[in-house]
C-alpha positions as CSV (number, residue, x, y, z in Angstrom):
1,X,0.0,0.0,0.0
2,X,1.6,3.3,-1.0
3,X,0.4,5.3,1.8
4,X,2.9,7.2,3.7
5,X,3.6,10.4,5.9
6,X,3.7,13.6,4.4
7,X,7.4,15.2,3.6
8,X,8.4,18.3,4.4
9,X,8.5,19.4,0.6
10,X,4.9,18.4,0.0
11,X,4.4,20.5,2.9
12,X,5.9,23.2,1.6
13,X,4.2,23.1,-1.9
14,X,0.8,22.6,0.5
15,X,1.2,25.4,2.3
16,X,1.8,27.2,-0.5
17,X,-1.1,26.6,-2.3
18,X,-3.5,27.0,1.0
19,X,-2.3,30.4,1.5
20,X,-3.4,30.9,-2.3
21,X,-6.9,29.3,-1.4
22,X,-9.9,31.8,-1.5
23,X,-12.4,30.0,0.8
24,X,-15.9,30.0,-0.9
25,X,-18.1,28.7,2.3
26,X,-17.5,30.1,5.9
27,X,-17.5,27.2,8.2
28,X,-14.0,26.9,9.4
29,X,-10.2,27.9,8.8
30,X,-8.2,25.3,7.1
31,X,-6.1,23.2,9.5
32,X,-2.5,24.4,9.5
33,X,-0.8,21.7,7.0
34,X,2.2,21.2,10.2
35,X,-0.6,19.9,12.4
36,X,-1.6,17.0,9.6
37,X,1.3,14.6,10.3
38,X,-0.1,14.0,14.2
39,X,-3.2,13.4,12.6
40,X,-2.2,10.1,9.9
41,X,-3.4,7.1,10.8
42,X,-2.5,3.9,8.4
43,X,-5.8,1.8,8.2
44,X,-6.0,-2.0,7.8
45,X,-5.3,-4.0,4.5
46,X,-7.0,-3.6,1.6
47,X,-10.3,-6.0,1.7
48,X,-11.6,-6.0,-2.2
49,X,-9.9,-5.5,-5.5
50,X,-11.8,-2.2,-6.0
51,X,-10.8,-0.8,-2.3
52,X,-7.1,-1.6,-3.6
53,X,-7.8,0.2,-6.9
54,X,-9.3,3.1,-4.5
55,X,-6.8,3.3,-1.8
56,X,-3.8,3.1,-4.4
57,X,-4.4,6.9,-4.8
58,X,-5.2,8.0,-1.3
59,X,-1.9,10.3,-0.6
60,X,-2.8,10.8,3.1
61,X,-5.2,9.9,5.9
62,X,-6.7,11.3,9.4
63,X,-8.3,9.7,12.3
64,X,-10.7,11.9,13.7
65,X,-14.4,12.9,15.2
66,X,-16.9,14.2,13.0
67,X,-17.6,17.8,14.3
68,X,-19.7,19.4,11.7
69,X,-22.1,18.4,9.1
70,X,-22.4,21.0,7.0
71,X,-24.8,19.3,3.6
72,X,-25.1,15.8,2.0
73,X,-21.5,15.5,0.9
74,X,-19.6,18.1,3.4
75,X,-18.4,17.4,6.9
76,X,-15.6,19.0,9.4
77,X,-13.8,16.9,11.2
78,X,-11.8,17.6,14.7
79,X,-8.5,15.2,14.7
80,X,-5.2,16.0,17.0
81,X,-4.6,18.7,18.8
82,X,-8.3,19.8,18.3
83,X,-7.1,20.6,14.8
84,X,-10.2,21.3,12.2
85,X,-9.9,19.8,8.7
86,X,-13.2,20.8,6.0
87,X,-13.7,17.7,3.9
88,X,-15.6,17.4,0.4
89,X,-16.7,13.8,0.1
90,X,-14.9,12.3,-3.2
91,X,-16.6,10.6,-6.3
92,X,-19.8,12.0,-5.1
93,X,-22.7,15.2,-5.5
94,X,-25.3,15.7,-3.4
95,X,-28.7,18.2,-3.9
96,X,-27.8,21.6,-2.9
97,X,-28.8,22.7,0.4
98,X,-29.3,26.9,0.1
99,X,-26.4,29.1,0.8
100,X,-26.7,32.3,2.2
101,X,-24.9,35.8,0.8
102,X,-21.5,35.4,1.4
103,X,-18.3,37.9,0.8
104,X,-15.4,36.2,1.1
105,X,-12.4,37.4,2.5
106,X,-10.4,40.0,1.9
107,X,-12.6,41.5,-0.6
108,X,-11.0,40.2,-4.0
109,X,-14.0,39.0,-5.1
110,X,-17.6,40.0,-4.9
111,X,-20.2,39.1,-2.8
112,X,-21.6,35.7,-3.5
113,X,-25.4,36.1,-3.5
114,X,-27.9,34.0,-2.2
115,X,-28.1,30.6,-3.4
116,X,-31.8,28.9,-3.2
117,X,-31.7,25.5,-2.0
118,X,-32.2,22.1,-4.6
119,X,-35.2,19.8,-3.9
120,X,-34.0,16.9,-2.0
121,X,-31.1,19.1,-0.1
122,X,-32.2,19.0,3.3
123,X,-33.1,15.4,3.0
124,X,-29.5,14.3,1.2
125,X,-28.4,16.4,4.4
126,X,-30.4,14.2,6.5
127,X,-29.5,10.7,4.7
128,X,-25.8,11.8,5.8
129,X,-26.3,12.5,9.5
130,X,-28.3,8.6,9.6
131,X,-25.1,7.6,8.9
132,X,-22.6,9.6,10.6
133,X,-23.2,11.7,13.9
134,X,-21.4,14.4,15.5
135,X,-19.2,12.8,17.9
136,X,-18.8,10.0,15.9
137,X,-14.8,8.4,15.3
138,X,-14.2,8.3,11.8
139,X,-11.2,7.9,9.6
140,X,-10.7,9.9,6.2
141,X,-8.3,8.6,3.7
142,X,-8.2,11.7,1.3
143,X,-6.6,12.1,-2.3
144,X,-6.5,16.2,-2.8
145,X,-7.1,19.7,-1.8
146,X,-9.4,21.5,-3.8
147,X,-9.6,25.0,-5.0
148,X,-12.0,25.8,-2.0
149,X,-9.3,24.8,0.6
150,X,-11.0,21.6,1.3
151,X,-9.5,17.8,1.8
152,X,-10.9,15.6,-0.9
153,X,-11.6,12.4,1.1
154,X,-13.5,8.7,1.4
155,X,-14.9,8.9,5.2
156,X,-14.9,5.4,6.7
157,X,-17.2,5.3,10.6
158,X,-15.1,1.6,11.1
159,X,-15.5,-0.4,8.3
160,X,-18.6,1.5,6.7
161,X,-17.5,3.4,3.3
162,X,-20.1,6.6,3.8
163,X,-19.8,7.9,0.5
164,X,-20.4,4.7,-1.0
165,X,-23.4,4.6,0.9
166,X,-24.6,7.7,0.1
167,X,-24.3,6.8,-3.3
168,X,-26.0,3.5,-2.9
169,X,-28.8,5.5,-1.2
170,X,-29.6,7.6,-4.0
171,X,-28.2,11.3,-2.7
172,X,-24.8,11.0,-4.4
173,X,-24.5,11.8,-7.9
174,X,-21.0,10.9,-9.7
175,X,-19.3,14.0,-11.4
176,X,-20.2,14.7,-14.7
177,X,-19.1,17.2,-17.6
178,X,-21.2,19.2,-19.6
179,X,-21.3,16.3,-22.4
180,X,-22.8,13.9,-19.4
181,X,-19.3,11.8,-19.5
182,X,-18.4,10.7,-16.2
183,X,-15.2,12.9,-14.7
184,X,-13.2,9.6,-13.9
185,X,-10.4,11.5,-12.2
186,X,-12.8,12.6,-9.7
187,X,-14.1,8.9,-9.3
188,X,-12.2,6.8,-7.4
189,X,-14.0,4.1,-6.3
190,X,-14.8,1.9,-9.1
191,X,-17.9,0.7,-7.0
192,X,-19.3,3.9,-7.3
193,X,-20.2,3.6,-10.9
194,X,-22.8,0.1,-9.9
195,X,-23.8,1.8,-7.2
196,X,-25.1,4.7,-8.9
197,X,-26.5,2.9,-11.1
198,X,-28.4,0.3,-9.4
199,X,-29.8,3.5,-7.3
200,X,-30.8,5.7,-10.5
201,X,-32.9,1.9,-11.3
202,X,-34.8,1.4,-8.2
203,X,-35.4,5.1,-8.3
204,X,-34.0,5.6,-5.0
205,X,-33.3,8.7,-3.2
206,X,-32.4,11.9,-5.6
207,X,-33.1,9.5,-8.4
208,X,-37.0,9.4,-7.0
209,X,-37.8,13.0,-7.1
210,X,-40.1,14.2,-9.9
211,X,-37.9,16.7,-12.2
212,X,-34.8,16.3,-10.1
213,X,-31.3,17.2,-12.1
214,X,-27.7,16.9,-11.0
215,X,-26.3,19.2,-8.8
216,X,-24.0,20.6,-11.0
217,X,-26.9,21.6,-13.3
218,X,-29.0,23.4,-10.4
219,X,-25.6,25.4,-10.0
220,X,-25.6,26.4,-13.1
221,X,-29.6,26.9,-14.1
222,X,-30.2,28.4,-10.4
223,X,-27.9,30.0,-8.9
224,X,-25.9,31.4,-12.3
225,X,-29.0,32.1,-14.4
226,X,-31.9,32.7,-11.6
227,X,-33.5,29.6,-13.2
228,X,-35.3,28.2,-9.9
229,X,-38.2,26.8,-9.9
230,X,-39.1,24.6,-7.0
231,X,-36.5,25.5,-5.1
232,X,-36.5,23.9,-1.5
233,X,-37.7,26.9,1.5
């Protein structure tokens, strides 16, 4: 398995780029990058051939306590130290909770209006927290840090894959481009691909809403063009 601990260079190229990072939600500041190495925690063997294939491209991992749940596919998690780390959930979308106006900091960009919420945020939001708690132990075996300053991670609650789950549910959607291809570099679970698809077929979750589309559509038809109908309140 080709996890290891993180080098100092790679922390200096990560620090680097978090100082770059305009945050786009408020929850939390970024964990200092220092703080991460008290934080890995190397996880049992490989059990399948597609957690291998997964966990081949995890670069680091963090045993930790959920403290946060912020939508369907967002979390903040509390490891050592008392050190907060915002994670995106990989290979997975869920409906949009609504956002409120938001400047971000510094003042180098403009305010970020309000974003109406998608039908079926609040409940994706809810399928999450039947899963996970606050409180709850968790480990997160992550792959990237994304433009938004978050950690791009699978969370495990033991042996329980929760963003498989959520996908096998019906709340998480697998990235797409505009063409409807699948982002595979944003996939990295191959289970996730059956999973979705088994849930879009028993119309489960999302994939059970009358007129539901993809997240990354409602971003774009809502809140870029002011295209909103049936928005949740």
């Amino acid at each position: 398995m080709k996890i290891s601990f993180i080098g100092n260079s790679v922390f200096v190229l990560l620090l680097a780029f978090g100082a770059s990072v305009v945050f786009a939600q408020e929850l939390t500041e970024f964990a200092p990058l220092e703080k991460l190495a008290l934080s890995v925690n190397i996880q049992p063997e490989d059990t399948s051939p597609d957690d291998a294939s997964r966990r081949s491209l995890v670069n680091f991992m963090l045993a930790a306590t959920i403290k946060g749940i912020a939508d369907g596919d967002t979390v903040t998690l509390e490891g050592a130290n008392k050190t907060r780390f915002k994670i995106r959930f990989s290979d997975m979308d869920t409906p949009e909770i609504e956002h409120a106006e938001f400047t971000p900091r510094g003042g180098e960009r403009k305010t970020i209006p309000f974003r109406p919420g998608q039908p079926g945020g609040k409940a994706a939001t809810d399928a999450l927290k039947n899963l996970v708690s606050v409180g709850d132990s968790v480990a997160a075996e992550c792959y990237e840090i994304d433009r938004y300053g978050r950690m791009v991670c699978h969370i495990f609650k033991g042996k329980t894959n929760i963003n498989l789950e959520m996908i096998k549910n019906g709340w998480g959607w697998l990235p797409r481009d505009k063409g409807d291809d699948f982002k595979t570099t944003w996939i990295r679970d191959p289970a996730s691909y059956d999973a979705e698809s088994l849930a879009k077929q028993k119309a489960l979750g999302a994939w059970g809403l009358p007129g539901q589309v993809s997240p990354a559509r409602w971003r774009a038809d809502c809140w870029n063009d002011g295209k909103c109908e049936g928005a949740e309140k």
